[in-house]
C-alpha positions in Angstrom: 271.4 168.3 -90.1 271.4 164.0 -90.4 270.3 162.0 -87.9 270.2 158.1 -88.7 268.1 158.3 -92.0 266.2 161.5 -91.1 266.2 164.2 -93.2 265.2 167.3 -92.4 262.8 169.0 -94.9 261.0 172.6 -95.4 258.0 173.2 -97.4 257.4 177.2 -98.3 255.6 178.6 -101.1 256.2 181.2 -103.6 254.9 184.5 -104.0 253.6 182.8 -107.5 251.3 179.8 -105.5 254.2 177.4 -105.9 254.5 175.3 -102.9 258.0 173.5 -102.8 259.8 171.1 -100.6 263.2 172.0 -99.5 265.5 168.9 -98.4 267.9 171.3 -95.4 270.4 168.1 -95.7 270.6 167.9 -99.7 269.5 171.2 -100.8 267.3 169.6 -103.4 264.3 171.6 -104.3 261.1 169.6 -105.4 258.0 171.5 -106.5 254.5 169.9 -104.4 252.3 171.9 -106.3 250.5 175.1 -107.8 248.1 177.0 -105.7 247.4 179.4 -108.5 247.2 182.1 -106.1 249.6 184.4 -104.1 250.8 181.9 -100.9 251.9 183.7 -97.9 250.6 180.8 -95.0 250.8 177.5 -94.6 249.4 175.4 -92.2 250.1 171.6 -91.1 248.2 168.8 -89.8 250.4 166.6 -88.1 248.2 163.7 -87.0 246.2 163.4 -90.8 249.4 165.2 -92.4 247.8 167.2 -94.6 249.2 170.8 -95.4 246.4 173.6 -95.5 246.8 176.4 -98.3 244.6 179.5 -98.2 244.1 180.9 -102.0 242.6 184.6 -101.5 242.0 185.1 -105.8 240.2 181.7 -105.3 238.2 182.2 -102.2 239.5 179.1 -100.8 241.5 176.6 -98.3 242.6 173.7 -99.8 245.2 170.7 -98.4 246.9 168.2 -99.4 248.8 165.2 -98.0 252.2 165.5 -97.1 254.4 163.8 -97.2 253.3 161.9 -100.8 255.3 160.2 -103.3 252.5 161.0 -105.8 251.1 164.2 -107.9 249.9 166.3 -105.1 245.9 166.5 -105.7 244.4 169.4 -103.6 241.6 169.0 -102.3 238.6 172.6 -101.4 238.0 172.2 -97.6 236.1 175.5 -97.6 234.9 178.2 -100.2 233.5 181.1 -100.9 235.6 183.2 -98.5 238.4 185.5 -98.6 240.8 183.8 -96.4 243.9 185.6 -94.6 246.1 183.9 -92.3 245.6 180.5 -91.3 246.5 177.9 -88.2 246.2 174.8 -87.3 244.8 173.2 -83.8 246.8 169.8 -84.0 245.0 169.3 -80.5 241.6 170.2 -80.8 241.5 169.3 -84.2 240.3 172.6 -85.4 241.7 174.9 -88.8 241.5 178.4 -88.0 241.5 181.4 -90.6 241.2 185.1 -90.5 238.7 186.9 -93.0 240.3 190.4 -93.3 237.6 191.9 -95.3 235.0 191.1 -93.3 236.5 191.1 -90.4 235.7 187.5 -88.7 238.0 185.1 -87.4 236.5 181.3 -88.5 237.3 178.0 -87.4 236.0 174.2 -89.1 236.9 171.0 -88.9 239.6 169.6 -91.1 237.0 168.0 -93.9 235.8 171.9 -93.6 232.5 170.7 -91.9 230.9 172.7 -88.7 232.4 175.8 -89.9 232.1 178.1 -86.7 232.3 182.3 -86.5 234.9 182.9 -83.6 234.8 186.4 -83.6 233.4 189.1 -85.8 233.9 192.7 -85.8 237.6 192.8 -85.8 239.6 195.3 -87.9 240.8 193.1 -90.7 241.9 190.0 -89.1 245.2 188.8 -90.9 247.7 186.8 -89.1 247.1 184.6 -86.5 248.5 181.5 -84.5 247.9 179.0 -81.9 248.7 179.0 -78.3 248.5 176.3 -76.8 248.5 177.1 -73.2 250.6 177.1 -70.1 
């Protein structure tokens, strides 16, 4: 789909930590970055627009800005976790992520600050999603 100069683009990642940009109008394929961990989540910031990327084998969340015209740099937001699924509270401003092993569901502020326990004692937390109301 093309409207006026838009085009329409997909970001997914590989079972490998690739994280590509698909352009729907094109089909060109450009490669963001390498998580260096398996990807199965992403999460976007639409207000800072910055993509979130949990790395398990790291124990991290990173980001990056998107959409760049440079190298994409990622940045930690939070460590020394085992993070699961991952959302994004565009509202509240809030990054959410599940902690299967320990069973906690976390929350932080996008710069990873005031990191907050949600709920704990869950049965391995994995996917999860925001709704935002009625």
């Amino acid at each position: 789909m093309f409207t006026a100069g838009f085009e329409e683009k997909l970001l997914y990642s590989t079972s490998s930590g690739k994280i590509k940009e698909l352009n729907i109008t094109n089909g060109e394929v450009r490669v963001l970055g390498n998580a260096e961990s398996e990807v199965f989540v992403l999460a976007y910031d639409n207000e800072e627009k910055y993509v979130y990327v949990p790395r398990q084998t790291q124990g991290q969340i990173i980001r990056f800005p998107y959409p760049s015209n440079q190298t994409t740099e990622f940045e930690i937001v939070v460590s020394e976790i085992i993070p699961g699924g991952i959302a994004f509270d565009s509202e509240h401003r809030y990054l959410y992520w599940t902690e299967p092993m320990e069973g906690k569901i976390m929350r932080c502020n996008t710069d990873g600050s005031n990191i907050t326990r949600i709920f704990n004692d869950t049965v391995e937390p994995a996917a999860l999603t925001i709704d935002k109301g009625h």
